[in-house]
C-alpha positions as CSV (number, residue, x, y, z in Angstrom):
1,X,19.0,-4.0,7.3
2,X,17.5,-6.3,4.3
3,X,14.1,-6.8,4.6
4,X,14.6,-10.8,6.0
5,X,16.5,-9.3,8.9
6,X,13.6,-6.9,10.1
7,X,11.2,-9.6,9.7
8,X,13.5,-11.7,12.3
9,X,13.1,-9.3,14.6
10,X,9.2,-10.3,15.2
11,X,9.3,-14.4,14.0
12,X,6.9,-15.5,16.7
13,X,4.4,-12.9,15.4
14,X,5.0,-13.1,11.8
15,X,3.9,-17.1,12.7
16,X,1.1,-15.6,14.8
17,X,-0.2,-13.5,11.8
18,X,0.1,-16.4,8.7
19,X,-2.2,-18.7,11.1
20,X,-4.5,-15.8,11.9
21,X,-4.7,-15.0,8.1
22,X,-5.5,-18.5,7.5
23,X,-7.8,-19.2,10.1
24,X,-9.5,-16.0,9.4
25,X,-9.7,-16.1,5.5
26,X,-12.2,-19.6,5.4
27,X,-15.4,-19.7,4.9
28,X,-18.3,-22.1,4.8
29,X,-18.7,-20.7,1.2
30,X,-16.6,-23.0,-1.4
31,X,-16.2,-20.0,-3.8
32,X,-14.8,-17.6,-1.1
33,X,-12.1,-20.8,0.1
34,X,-10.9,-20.9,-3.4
35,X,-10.4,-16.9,-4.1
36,X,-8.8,-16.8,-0.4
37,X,-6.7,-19.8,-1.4
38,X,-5.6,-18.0,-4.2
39,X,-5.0,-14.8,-2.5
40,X,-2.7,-16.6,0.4
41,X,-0.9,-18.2,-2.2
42,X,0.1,-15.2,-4.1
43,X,2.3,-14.5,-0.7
44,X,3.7,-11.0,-0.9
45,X,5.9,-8.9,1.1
46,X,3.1,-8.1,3.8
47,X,4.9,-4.8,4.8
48,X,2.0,-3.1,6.5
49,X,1.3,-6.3,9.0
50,X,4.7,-6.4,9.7
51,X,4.5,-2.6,10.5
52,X,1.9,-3.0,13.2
53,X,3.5,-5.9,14.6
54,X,7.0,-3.6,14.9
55,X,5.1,-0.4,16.2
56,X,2.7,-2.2,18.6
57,X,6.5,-4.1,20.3
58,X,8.3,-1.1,20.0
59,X,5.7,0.4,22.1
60,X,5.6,-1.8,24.5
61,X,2.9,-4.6,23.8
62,X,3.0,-7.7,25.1
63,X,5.3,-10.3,23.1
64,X,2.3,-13.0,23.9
65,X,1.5,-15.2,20.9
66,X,-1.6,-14.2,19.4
67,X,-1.9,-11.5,21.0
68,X,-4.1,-8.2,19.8
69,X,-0.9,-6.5,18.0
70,X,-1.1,-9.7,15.7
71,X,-4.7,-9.7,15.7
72,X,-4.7,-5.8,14.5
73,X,-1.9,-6.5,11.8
74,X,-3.9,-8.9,10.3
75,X,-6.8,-7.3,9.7
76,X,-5.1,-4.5,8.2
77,X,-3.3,-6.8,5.9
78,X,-7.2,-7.8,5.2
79,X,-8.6,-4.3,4.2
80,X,-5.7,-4.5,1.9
81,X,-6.3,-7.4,0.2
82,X,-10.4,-6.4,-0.5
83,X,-9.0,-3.5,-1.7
84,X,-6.7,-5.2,-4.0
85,X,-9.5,-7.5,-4.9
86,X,-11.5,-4.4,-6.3
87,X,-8.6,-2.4,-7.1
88,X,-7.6,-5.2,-9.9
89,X,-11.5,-5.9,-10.7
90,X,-11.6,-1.1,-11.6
91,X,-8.8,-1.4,-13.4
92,X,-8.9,-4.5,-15.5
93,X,-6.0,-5.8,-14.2
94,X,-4.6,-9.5,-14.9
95,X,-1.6,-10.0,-13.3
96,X,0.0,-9.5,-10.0
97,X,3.1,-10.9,-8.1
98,X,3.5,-12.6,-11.6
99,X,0.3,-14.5,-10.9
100,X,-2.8,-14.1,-12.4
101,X,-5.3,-12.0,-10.9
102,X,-8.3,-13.3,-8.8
103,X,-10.7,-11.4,-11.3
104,X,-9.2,-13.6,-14.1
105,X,-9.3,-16.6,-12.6
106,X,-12.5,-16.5,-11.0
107,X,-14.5,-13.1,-12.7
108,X,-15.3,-10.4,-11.8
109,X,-18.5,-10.5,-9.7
110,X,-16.8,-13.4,-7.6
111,X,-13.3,-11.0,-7.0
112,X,-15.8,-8.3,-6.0
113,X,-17.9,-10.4,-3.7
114,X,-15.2,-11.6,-2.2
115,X,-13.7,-9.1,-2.0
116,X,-16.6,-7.9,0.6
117,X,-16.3,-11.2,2.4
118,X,-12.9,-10.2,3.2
119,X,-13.4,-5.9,4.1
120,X,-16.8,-7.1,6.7
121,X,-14.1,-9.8,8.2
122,X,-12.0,-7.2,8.8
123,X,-14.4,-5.5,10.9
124,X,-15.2,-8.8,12.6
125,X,-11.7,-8.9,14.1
126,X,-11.7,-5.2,15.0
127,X,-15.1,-5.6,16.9
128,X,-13.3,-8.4,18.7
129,X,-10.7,-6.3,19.5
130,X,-13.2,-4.1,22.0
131,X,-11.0,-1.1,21.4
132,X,-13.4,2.1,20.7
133,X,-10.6,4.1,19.6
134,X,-9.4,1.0,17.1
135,X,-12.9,1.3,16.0
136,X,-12.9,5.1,15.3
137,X,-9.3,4.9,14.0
138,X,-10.0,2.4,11.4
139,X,-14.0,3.6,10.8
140,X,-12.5,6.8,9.7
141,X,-9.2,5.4,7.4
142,X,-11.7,3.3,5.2
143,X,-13.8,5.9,4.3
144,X,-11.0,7.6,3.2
145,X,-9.9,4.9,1.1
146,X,-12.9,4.3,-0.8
147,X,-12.6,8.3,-1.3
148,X,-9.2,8.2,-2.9
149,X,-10.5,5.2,-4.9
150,X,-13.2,7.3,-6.6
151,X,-10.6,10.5,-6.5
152,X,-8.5,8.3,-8.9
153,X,-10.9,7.3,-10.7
154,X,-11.6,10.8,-11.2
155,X,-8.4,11.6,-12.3
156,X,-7.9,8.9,-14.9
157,X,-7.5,10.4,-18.6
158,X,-7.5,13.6,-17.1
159,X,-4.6,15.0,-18.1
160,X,-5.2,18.7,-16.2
161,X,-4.4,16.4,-13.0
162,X,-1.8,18.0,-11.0
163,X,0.9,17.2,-8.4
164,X,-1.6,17.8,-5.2
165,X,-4.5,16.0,-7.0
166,X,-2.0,12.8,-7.1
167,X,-0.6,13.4,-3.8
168,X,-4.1,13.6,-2.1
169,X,-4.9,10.6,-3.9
170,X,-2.1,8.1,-2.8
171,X,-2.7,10.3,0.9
172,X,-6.1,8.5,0.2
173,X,-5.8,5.4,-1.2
174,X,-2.3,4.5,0.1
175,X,-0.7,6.4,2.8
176,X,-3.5,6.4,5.0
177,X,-3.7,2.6,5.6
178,X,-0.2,2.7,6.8
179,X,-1.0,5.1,8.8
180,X,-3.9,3.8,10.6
181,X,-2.0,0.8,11.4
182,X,0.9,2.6,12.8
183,X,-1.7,4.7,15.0
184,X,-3.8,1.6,16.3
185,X,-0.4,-0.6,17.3
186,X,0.3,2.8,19.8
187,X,-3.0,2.2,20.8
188,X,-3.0,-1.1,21.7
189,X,0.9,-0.6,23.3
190,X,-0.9,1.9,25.7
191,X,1.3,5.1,24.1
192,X,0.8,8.4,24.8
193,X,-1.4,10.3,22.3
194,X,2.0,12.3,21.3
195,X,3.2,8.5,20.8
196,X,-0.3,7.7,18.7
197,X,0.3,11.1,16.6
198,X,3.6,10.5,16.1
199,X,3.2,7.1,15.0
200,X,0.1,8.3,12.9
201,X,2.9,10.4,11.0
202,X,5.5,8.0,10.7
203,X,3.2,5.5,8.7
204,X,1.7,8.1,6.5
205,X,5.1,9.2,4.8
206,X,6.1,6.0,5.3
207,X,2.8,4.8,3.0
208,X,3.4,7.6,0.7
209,X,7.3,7.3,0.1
210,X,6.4,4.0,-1.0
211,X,3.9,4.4,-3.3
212,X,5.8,6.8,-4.7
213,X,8.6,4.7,-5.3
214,X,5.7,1.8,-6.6
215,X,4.9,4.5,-9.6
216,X,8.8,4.9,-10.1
217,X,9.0,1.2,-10.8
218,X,5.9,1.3,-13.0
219,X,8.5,2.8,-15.6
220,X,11.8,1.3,-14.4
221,X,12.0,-2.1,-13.2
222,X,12.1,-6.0,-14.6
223,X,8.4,-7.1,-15.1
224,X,9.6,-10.6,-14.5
225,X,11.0,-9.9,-11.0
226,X,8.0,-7.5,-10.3
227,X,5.2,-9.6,-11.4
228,X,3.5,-6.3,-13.2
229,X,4.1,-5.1,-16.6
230,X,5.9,-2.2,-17.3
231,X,3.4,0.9,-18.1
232,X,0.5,-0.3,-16.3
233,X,-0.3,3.0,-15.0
234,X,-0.3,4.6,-18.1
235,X,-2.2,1.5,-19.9
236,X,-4.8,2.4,-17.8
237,X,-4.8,6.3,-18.1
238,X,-3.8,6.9,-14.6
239,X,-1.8,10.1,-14.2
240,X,1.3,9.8,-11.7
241,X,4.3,12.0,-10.6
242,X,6.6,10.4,-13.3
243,X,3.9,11.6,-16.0
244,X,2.5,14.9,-14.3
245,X,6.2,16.1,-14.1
246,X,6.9,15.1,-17.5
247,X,4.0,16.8,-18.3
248,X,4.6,20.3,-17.1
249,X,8.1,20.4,-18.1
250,X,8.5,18.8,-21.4
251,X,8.6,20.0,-24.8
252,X,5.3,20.9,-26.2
253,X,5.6,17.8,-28.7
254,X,6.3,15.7,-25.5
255,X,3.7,17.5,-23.6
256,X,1.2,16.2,-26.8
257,X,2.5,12.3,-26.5
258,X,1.3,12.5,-22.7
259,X,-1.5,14.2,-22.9
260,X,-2.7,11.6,-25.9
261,X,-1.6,8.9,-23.6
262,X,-2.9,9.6,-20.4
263,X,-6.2,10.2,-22.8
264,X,-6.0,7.6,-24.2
265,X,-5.3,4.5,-22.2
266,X,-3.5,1.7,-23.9
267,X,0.1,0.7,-24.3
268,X,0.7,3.0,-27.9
269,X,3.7,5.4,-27.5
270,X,5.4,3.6,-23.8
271,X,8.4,3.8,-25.5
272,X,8.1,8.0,-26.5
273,X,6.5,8.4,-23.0
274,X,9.5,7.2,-21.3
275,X,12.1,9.0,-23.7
276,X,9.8,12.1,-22.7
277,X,10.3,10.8,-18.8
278,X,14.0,10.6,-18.7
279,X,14.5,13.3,-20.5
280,X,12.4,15.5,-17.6
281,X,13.8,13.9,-15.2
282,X,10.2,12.8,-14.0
283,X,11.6,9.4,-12.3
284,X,14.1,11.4,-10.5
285,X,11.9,14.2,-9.3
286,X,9.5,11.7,-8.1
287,X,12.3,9.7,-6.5
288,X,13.5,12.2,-4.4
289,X,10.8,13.4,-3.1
290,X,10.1,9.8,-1.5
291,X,13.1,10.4,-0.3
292,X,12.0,13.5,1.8
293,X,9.0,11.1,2.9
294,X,11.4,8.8,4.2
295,X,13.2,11.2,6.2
296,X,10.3,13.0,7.2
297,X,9.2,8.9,8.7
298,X,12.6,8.7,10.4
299,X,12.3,12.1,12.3
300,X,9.0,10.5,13.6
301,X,10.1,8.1,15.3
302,X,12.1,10.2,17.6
303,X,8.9,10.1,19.8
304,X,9.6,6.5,20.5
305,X,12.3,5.0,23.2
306,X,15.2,3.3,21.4
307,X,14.7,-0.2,21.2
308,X,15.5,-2.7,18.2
309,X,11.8,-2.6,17.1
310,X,12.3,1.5,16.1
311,X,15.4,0.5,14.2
312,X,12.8,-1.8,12.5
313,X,10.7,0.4,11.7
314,X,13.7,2.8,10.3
315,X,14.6,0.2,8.2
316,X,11.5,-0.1,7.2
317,X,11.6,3.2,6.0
318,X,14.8,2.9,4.3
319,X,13.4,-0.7,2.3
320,X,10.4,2.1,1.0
321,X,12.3,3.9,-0.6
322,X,14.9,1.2,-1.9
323,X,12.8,-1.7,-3.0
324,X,13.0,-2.4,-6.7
325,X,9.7,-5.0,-7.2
């Protein structure tokens, strides 16, 4: 199932969410229209709204327009565009989805800002939402965010980082957005707190196989059809599975053209890097263990009751692992 054909499976929403987003995003602030502009320009795939609007059917809430499911999904797409907003502001970046970044456009102190504008409007809509558990649920996910935010900023230039160091961060920073959205949509579907836990599972692998497969693509994919440049992770001295594998199982003159790189920063030696990468098999390693995320997602959703909205969110699983920008 291509990603178009699980996105028909919810149209009504998906229009439900884009007005929402809109509607949501403005401000009586000029400065915050035009970096929200910007931001709902730059489109993207919008896979975790469209995960809370699968979960939330597929347990059983109501296929109203506009209803809280849609409500909940975008907000969540909002905590992940302030983090973006910040992310790209820490890191220096300049491009993404081929476009150029907020923070470039605009600065840094108004992508920041902003940024805040959009994280407290989150909260708006979950307040509205009069859901205590939502509440808790998504209280306790963005505090762990901001953790695996400074966690990897910890671990940049550090070469010593190891696997579980990376893992806990993407857990952080990553996974555990997917999963709080997965958990809240049982919530609102009235599930069962097996259903909730289950769910709660299902969207962490489901967040970390992809980001796993995000850092795969850092060193193999088109940066035209990506929007990102190739390296960027390693430009910015970020250690990730690809490298850390590399790392521990390369040659000791590989293991010094890492280490100096990850140090380093910068995009000297990509080239010697990703000779050292292939030869380690570091892409492949890190591939398949996404691939045991993945199916560790699909086994979760055996808690639900089948219905075309699981095989959504099974393909969903699948497009994880197989997306290539």
């Amino acid at each position: 199932m291509t990603l178009a054909e699980i996105r028909a499976l919810v149209p009504e929403d998906l229009r439900s969410l884009d007005e929402i987003i809109r509607a949501r995003m403005t401000s009586a602030v000029p400065l915050v229209d035009q970096v929200a502009g910007h931001i709902i320009a730059g489109g993207g795939k919008r896979l975790r709204p469209l995960m809370v609007l699968l979960a939330a059917r597929a347990c059983g809430a109501s296929g109203a327009s506009g209803g809280a499911h849609v409500e909940a999904a975008a907000l969540i797409e909002f905590i992940h565009t302030a983090t973006l907003l910040h992310d790209d502001v820490v890191d220096g970046s300049s491009l993404r989805r081929g476009r150029y970044t907020a923070n470039h456009i605009f600065g840094n102190q108004a992508s920041v800002l902003v940024g805040d504008f959009v994280y407290s409007r989150a909260f708006q809509m979950m307040a509205q939402l009069a859901s205590q558990p939502v509440m808790e649920i998504m209280a306790n996910a963005t505090n762990m965010i901001a953790e695996g935010e400074v966690l990897q900023l910890m671990n940049a230039h550090d070469p010593q980082t190891t696997e579980q160091r990376y893992l806990e961060v993407i857990h952080r920073k990553t996974a555990k957005l997917f999963e709080a959205g997965a958990e809240i949509a049982a919530v609102l579907g009235g599930s069962s707190p097996a259903v909730r836990s289950a769910l709660a599972c299902y969207g962490r692998h489901l967040g970390t196989a992809y980001q796993l497969v995000d850092d795969v693509l850092d060193y193999r994919s088109n940066p035209q059809e990506r929007g990102k440049n190739l390296g960027e992770d390693l430009a910015e001295g970020k250690p990730t599975l690809p490298l850390i594998h590399a790392l521990k199982n390369g040659s000791p003159q590989q293991q010094a053209i890492i280490r100096r790189a990850i140090e380093q920063g910068g995009g000297d030696g990509l080239a010697s890097v990703v000779a050292a990468i292939d030869s380690t098999g570091g892409l492949d390693y890190t591939a398949a263990l996404a691939s045991a995320q993945r199916e560790q997602a699909l086994a979760a959703l055996d808690a639900l009751p089948p219905s075309p909205f699981r095989q959504g969110l099974a393909a969903l699983a699948h497009f994880a692992v197989s997306h290539t920008v």
